[in-house]
C-alpha positions as CSV (number, residue, x, y, z in Angstrom):
1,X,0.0,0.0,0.0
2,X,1.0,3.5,-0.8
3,X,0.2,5.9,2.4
4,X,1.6,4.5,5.4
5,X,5.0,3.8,3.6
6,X,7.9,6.3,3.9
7,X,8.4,9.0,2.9
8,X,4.7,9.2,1.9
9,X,3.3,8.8,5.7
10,X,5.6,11.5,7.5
11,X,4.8,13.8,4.7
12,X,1.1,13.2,4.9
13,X,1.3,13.4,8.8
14,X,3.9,16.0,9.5
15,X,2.2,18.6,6.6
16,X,-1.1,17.7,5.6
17,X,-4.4,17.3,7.0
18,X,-5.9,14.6,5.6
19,X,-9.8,13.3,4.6
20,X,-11.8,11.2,2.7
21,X,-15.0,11.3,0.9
22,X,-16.7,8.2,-0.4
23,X,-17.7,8.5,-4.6
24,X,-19.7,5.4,-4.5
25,X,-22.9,7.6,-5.6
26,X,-20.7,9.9,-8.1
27,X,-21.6,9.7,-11.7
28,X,-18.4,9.0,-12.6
29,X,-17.2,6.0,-10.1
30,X,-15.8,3.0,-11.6
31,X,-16.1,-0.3,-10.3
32,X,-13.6,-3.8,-10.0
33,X,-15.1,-6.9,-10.5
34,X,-14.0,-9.2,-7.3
35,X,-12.4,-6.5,-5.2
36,X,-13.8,-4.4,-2.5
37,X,-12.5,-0.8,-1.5
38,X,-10.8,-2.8,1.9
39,X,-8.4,-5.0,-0.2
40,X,-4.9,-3.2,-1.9
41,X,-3.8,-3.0,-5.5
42,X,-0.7,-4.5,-6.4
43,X,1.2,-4.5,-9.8
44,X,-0.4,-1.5,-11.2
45,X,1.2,1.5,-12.6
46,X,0.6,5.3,-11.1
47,X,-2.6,6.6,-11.9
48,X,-4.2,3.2,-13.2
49,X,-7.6,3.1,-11.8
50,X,-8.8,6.9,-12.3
51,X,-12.1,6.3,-11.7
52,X,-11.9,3.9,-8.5
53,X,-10.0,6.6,-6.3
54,X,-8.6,10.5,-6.4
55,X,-6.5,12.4,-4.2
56,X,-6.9,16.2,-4.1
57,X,-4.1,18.2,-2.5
58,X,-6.1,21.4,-1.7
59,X,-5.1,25.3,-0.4
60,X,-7.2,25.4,3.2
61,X,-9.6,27.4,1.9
62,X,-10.2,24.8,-0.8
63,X,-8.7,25.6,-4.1
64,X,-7.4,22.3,-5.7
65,X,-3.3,22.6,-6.0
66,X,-2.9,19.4,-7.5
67,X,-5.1,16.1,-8.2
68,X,-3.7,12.5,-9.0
69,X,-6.5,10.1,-10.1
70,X,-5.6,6.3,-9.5
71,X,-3.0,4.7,-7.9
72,X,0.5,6.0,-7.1
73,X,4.1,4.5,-6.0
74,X,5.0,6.0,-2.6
75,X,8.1,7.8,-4.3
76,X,5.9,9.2,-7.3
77,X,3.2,10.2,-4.7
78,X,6.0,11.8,-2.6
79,X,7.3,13.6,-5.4
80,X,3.8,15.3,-6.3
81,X,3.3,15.6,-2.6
82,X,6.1,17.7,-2.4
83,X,5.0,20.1,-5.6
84,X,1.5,20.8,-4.1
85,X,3.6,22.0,-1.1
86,X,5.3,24.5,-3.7
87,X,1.9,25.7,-5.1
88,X,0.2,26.1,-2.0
89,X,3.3,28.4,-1.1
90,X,2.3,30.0,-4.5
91,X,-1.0,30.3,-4.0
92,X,-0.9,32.2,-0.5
93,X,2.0,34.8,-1.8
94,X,0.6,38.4,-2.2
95,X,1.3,38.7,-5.5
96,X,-1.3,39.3,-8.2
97,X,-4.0,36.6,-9.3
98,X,-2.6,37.0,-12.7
99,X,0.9,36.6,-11.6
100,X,0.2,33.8,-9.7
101,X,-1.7,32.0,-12.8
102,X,1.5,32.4,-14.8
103,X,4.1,30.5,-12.0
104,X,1.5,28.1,-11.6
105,X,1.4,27.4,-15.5
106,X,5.8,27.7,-15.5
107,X,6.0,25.2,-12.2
108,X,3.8,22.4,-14.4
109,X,5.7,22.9,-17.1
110,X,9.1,22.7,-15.0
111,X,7.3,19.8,-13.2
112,X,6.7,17.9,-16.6
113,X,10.2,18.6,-18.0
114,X,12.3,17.2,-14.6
115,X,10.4,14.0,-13.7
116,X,12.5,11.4,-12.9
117,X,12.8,8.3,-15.5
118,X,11.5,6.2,-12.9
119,X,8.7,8.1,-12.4
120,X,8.1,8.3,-16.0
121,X,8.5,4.6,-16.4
122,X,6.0,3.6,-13.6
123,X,3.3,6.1,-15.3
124,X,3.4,3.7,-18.3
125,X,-0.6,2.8,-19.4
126,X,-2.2,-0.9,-18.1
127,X,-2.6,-2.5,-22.2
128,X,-6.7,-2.6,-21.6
129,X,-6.1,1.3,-21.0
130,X,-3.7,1.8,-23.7
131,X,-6.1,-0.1,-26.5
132,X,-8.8,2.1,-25.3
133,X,-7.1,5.6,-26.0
134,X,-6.2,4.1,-29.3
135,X,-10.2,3.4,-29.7
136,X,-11.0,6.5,-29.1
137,X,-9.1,8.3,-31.8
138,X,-11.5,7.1,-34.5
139,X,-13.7,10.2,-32.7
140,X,-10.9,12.4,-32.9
141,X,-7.7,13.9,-31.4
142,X,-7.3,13.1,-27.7
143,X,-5.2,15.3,-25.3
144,X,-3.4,11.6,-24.8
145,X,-1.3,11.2,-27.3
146,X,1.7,13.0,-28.7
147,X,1.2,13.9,-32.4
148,X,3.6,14.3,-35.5
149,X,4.0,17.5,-37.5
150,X,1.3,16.4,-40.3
151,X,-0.7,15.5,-37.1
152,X,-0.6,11.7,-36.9
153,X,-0.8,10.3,-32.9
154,X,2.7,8.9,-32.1
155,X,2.6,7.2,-28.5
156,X,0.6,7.6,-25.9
157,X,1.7,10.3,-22.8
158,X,3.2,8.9,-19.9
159,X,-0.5,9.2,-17.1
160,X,2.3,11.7,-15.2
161,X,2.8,14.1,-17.7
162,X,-0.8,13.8,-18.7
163,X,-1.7,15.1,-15.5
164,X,0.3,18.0,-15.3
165,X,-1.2,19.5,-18.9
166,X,-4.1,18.7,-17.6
167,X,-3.7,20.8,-14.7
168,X,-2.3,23.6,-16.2
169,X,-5.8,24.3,-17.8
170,X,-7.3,24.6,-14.2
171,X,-5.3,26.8,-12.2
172,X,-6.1,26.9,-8.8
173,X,-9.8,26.7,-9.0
174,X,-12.5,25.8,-6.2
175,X,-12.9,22.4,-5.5
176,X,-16.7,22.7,-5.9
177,X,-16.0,23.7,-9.3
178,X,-13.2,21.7,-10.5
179,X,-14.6,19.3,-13.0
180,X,-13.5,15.6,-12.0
181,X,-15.2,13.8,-14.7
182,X,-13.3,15.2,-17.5
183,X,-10.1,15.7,-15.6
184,X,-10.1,11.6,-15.0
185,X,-11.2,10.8,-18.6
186,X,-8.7,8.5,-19.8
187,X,-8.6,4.7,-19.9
188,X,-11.4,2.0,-19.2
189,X,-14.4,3.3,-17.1
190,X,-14.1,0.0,-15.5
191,X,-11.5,-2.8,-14.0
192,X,-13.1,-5.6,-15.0
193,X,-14.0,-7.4,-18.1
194,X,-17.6,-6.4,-17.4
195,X,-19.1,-8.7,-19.1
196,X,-22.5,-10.7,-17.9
197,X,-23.0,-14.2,-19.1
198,X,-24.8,-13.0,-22.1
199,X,-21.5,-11.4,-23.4
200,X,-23.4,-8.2,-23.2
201,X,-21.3,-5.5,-21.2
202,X,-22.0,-2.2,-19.2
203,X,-20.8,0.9,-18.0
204,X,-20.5,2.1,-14.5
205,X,-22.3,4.2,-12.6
206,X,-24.9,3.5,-9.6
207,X,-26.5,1.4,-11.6
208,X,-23.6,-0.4,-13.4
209,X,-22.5,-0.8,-9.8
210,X,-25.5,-2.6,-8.7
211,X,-25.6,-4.8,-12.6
212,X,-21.6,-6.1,-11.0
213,X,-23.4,-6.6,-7.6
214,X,-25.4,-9.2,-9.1
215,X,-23.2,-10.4,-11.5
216,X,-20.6,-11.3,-8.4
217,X,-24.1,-12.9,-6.9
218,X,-24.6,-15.1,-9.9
219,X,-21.2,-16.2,-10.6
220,X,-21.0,-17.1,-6.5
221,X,-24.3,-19.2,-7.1
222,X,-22.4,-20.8,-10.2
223,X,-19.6,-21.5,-8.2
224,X,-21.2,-23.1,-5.4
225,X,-23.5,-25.1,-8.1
226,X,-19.9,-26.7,-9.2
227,X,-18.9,-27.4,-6.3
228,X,-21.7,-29.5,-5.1
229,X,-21.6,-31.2,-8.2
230,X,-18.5,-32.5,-8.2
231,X,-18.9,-33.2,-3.9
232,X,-21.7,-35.8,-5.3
233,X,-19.6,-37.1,-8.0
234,X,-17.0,-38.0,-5.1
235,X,-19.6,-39.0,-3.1
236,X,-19.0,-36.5,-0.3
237,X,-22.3,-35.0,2.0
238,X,-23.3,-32.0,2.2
239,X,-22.8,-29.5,5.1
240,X,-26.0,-28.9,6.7
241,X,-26.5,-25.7,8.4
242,X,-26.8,-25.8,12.0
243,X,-30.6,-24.5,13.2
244,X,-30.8,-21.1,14.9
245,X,-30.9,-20.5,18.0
246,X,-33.1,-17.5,17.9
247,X,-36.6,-17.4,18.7
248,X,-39.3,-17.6,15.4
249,X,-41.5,-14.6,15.2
């Protein structure tokens, strides 16, 4: 897991103030078939998952500094913990709203230019991510991509990088008024295959969440189908449950 590993916990500790808010009703949640919000994501790459999860690193009184959708390695997290330090600093300076705009614009670009290889490496896209973008161009340019001179997509951003451009259209706006939905609009808007038995998929939301609620139900009634079957075909009894103990109504 990412926060309670150093340096990511004494920087969180020592010089933020941290809080939560659960999405689970927000238009633009995504879901992950088989996992729940208690268990941790391992082998993924920073910023996978946009939709799952979203840190803000906000001014106190509330203007966004910096957001990073997904998940993030401790050291990548650290190092964009360390630049919404720098902006908040920005951000309360006395100079004037329009100079301010323009160092916050320079310190992404400086940001983007001086991230460590590592950094850039681990911000590489999941392949069911990666063959989405590449979808999506048959609707047009996407903010994604790098393009050639005669305007032909190249490669795909590093999610890092992608972040950063994104930001520097939003400079230090409300939080009530930053738009999430588009900010996190890259890859999958799911984790799963998403697919019910009839091959026929959906897309999340409330009620794309509840659709995977019952999907998980049916393949769990599948499942235990199975495995009475083949208990019979070894000849083994089944488990009765024992009666209750509470009073009938």
């Amino acid at each position: 897991m990412t926060l309670p590993q150093e340096p990511v916990f004494s920087l969180l500790k020592n010089h933020f103030v941290v809080g939560w808010h659960n999405i689970d009703d927000e238009d633009f949640v995504g879901s992950s078939h088989g996992y729940t919000c208690k268990e941790s994501a391992v082998g993924t790459t920073d910023g996978a998952g946009p939709r799952n999860t979203q840190m803000f690193i906000l001014a106190p009184d509330g203007v966004v500094l910096h957001c990073l959708p997904g998940f993030w390695h401790p050291d990548d997290l650290a190092f964009e913990l360390k630049f919404g330090q720098v902006m908040n600093r920005l951000w309360q300076d006395d100079r004037s709203k329009a100079g301010k705009k323009s160092m916050f614009a320079a310190m992404h670009r400086r940001a983007i230019r001086t991230m460590p290889a590592a950094m850039l490496a681990r911000s590489a896209w999941q392949g069911f991510d990666a063959n989405n973008e590449r979808m999506r161009l048959e609707r047009g340019q996407r903010d994604t991509f790098y393009y050639s001179q005669d305007g032909k997509p190249t490669r795909l951003k590093p999610i890092c990088i992608l972040l950063h451009e994104r930001m520097l259209a939003r400079p230090f706006v409300p939080f009530r008024k930053f738009d999430t939905e588009t900010f996190i609009d890259y890859g999958r808007p799911y984790y799963d295959n998403n697919m019910r038995i009839d091959g026929v998929g959906v897309t999340f939301g409330t009620e794309g969440y509840m659709k995977s609620q019952e999907r998980m139900a049916e393949h769990a009634k599948e499942r235990a189908k199975t495995k009475r079957r083949v208990d019979e075909y070894y000849g083994k009894k089944p488990k009765r449950r024992k009666p209750s103990s509470r009073p009938s109504k």
